[in-house]
C-alpha positions as CSV (number, residue, x, y, z in Angstrom):
1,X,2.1,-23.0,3.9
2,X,4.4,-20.7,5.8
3,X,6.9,-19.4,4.5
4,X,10.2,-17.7,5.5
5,X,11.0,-14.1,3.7
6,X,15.1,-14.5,4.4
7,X,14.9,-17.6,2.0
8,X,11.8,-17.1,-0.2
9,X,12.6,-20.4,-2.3
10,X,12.6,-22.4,0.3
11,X,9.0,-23.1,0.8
12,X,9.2,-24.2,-3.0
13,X,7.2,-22.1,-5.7
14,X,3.4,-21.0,-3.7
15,X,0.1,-19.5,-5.1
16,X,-0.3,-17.7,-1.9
17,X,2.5,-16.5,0.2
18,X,1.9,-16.8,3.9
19,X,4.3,-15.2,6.4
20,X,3.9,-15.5,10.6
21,X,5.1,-12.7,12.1
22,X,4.9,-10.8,15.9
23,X,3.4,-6.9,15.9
24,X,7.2,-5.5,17.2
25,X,7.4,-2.3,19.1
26,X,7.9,-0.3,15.9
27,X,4.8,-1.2,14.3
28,X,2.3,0.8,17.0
29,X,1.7,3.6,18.4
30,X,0.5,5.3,21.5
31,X,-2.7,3.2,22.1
32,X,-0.6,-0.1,21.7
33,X,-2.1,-1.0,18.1
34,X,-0.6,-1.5,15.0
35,X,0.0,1.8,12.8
36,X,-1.4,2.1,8.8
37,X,2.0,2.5,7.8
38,X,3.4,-0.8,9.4
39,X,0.4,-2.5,7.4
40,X,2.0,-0.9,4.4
41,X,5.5,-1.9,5.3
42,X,4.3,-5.8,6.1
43,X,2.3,-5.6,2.7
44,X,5.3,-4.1,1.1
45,X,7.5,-7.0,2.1
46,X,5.5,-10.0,1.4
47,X,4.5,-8.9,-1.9
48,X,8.8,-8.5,-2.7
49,X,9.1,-12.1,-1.5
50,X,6.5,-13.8,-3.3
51,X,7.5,-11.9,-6.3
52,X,11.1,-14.0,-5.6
53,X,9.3,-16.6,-4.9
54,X,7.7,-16.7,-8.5
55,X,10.7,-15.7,-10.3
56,X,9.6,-12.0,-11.0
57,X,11.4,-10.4,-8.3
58,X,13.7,-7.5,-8.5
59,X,16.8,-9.1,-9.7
60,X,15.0,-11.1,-12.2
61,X,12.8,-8.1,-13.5
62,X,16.4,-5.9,-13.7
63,X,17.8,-8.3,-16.0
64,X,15.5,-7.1,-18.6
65,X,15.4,-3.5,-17.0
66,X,11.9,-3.5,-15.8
67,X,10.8,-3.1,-12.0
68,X,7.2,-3.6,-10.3
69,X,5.8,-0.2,-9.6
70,X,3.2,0.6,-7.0
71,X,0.3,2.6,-9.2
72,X,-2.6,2.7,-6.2
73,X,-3.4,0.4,-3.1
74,X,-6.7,0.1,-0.9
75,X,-6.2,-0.7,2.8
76,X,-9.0,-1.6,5.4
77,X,-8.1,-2.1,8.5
78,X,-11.1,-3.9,10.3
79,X,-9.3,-4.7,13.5
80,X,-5.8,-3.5,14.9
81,X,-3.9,-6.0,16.4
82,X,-2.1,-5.1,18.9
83,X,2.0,-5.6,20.7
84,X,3.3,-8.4,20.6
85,X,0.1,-10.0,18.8
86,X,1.1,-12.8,15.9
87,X,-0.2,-12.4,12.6
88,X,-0.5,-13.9,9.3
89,X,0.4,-11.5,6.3
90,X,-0.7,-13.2,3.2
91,X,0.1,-11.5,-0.8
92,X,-1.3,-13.1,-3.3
93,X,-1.4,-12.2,-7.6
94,X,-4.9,-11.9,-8.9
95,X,-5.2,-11.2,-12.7
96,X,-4.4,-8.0,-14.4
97,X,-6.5,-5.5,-15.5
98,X,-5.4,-3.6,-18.6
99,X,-2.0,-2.4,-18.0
100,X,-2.2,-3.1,-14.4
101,X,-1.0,-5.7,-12.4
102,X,-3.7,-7.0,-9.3
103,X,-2.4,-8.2,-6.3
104,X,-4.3,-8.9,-3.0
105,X,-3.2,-8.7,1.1
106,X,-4.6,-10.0,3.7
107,X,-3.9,-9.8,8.1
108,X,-5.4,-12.5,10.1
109,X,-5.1,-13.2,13.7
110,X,-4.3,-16.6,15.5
111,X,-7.7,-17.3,14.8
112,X,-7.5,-16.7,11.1
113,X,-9.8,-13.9,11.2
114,X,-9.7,-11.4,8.9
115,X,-8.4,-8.1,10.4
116,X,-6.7,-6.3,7.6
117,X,-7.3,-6.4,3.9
118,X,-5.7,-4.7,0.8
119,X,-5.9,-4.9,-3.0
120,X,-3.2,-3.0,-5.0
121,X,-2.6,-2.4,-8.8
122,X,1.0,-2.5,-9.9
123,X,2.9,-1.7,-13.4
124,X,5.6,-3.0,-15.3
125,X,7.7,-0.3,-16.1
126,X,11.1,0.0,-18.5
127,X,13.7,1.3,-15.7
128,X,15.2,3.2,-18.7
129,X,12.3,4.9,-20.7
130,X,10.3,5.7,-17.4
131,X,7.2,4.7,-19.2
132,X,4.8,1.6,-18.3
133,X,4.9,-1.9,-20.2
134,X,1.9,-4.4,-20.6
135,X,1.5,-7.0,-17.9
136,X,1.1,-10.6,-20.0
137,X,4.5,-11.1,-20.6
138,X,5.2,-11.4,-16.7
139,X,1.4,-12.5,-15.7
140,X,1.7,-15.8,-17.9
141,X,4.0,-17.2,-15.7
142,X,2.2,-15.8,-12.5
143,X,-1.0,-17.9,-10.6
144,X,-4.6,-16.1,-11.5
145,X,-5.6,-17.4,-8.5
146,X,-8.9,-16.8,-9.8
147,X,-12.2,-16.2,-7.2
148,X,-9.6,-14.8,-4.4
149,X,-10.1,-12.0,-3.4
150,X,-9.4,-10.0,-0.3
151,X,-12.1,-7.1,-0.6
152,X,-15.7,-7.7,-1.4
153,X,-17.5,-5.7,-3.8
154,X,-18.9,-3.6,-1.0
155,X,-15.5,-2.3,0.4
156,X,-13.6,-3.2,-2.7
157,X,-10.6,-1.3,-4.6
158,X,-10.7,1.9,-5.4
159,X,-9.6,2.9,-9.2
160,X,-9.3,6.4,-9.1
161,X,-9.5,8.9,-6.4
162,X,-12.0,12.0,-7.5
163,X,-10.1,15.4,-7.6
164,X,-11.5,17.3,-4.8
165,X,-11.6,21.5,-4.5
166,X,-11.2,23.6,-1.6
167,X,-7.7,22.3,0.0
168,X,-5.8,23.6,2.8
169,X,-2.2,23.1,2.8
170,X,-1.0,21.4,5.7
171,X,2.6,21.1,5.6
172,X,5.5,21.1,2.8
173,X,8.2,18.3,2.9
174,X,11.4,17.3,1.2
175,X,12.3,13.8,-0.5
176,X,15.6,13.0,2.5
177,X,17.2,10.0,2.4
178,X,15.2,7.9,4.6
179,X,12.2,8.6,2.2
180,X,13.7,6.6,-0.4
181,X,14.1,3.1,-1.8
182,X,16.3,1.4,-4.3
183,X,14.6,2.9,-7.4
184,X,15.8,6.5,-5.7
185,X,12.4,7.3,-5.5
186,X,9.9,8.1,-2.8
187,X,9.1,4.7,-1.1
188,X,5.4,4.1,-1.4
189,X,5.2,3.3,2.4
190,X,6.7,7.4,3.1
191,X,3.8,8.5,1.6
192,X,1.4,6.7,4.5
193,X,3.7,8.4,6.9
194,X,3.7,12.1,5.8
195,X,-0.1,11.6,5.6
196,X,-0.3,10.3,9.0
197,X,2.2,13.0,10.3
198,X,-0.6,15.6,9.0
199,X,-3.3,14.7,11.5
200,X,-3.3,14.9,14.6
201,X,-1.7,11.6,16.8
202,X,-5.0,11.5,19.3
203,X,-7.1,11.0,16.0
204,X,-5.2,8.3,14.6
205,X,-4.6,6.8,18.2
206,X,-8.5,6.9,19.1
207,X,-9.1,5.2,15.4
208,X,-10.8,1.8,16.0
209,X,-10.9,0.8,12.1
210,X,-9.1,2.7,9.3
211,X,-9.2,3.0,5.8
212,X,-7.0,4.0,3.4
213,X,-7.3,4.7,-0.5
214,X,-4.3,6.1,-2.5
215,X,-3.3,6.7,-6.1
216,X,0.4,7.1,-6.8
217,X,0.4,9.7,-9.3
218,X,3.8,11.0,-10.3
219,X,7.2,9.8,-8.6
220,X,9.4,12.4,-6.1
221,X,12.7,12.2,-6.1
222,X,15.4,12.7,-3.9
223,X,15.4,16.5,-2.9
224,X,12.4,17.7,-4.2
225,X,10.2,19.5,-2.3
226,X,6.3,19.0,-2.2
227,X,2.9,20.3,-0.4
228,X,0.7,18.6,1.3
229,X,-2.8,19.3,1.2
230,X,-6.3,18.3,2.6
231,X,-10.0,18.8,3.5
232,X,-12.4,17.0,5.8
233,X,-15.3,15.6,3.3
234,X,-18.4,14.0,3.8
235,X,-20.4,12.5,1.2
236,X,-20.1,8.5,2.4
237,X,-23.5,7.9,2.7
238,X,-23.1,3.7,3.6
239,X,-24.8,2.5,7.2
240,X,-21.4,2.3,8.7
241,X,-20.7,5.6,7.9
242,X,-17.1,6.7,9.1
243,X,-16.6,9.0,12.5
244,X,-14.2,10.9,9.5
245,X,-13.3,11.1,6.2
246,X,-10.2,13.4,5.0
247,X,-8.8,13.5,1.5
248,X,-5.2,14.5,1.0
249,X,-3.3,15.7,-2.1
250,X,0.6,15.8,-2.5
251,X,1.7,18.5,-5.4
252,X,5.5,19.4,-6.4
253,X,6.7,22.9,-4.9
254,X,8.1,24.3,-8.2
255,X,5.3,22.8,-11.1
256,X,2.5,22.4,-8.8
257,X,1.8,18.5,-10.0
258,X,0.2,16.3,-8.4
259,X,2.5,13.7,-7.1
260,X,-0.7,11.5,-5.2
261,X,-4.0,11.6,-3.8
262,X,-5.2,9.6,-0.9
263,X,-8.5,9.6,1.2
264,X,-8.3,8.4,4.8
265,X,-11.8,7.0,6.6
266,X,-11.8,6.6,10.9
267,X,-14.1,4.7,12.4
């Protein structure tokens, strides 16, 4: 079923939330093709409405001070779609694991071909003590959806992201305004962009299939300052090797923690 974000009741309560939607100017860049942080930003938003839609959304969730938090998210893009291409964006809850939250994504063309999958881990946290909550008290209420799953085992989630040595600092940043969402935190989608602001444009624009693995370590705030780092590694040794594979690192200026780590794979 498709449903309609401005009024995410009115499709009535769905296991799987669907949403049609055109790639708009905004969401691509130089070669005409949609960006890894506009995949982000449409997974972003159908994962809020379903959440509405299942009566865990944020208002719901703030009435007992607790929010969804984004803890890490796996992105493959198989296929880039291109302007003024219409997709499906699908979000759908798949179990928990310990204290985290599962929830798939998928883009599929007109076709309903697979061009874009994702699998993210999410927490439950109390807005007032900062600290993380476990899952069943929400999850009973949410579908299992049980044998759905957007990533096989081959190219599936990634847990955690191994701490690599030898990285060059790229660029340092501040937590502005337009970073920011209504937690007053760093939006998980800013993080996408200052990563892809650290490569060079012709890369990303040559990019045929991307990947993208990161782990949400510690929140930034508004007006602190962070480093960026990274290194080109290469230890995938799969048959469909990527063209490049760089792995990124965000640390706070003043204590030097690390705030995420990511690793991005071109094809």
């Amino acid at each position: 079923m498709n449903c309609d974000p401005s009024n995410p009741n009115g499709c009535g309560v769905v296991n799987v939330w669907q949403e049609t939607v055109p790639i708009r100017f905004g969401a691509i860049d130089k070669s005409d093709r949609l960006t890894l942080d506009a995949v982000f930003q449409f997974f972003q938003e159908a994962a809020t409405s379903h959440a509405e839609n299942l009566g865990v959304g944020r208002e719901a969730m703030a009435e007992s001070k607790q929010a969804w938090i984004l803890s890490r998210i796996s992105v493959f893009m198989e296929k880039r779609p291109k302007y003024k291409d219409t997709v499906t964006v699908s979000a759908w809850p798949c179990g928990f694991e310990k204290l985290f939250a599962i929830r798939d994504y998928e883009i599929k063309d007109k076709d309903d071909k697979v061009l874009v999958s994702g699998s993210s881990a999410w927490l439950i946290v109390d807005m007032e003590k900062r600290r993380p909550l476990r899952p069943q008290s929400v999850m009973d209420y949410l579908p299992l959806n049980e044998g759905l799953k957007a990533m096989t085992p081959e190219s599936g989630a990634v847990t955690g992201l191994t701490v690599r040595e030898n990285l060059t600092k790229v660029c340092e940043r501040k937590a502005n305004y337009t970073d920011l969402d209504y937690y007053k935190h760093v939006n998980n989608v800013s993080y996408i962009k200052w990563i892809e602001d650290s490569i060079d444009p012709q890369i990303l624009e040559n990019a045929d299939k991307m990947r993208l693995d990161i782990n949400y370590l510690n929140e930034i705030l508004a007006g602190e300052t962070f480093e960026i780092l990274s290194a080109q590694i290469d230890d995938d040794t799969s048959a469909d090797k990527p063209s490049m594979t760089i792995a990124f690192e965000g640390r706070k200026t003043e204590s030097g923690q690390a705030s995420f780590r990511a690793e991005l794979r071109l094809w």
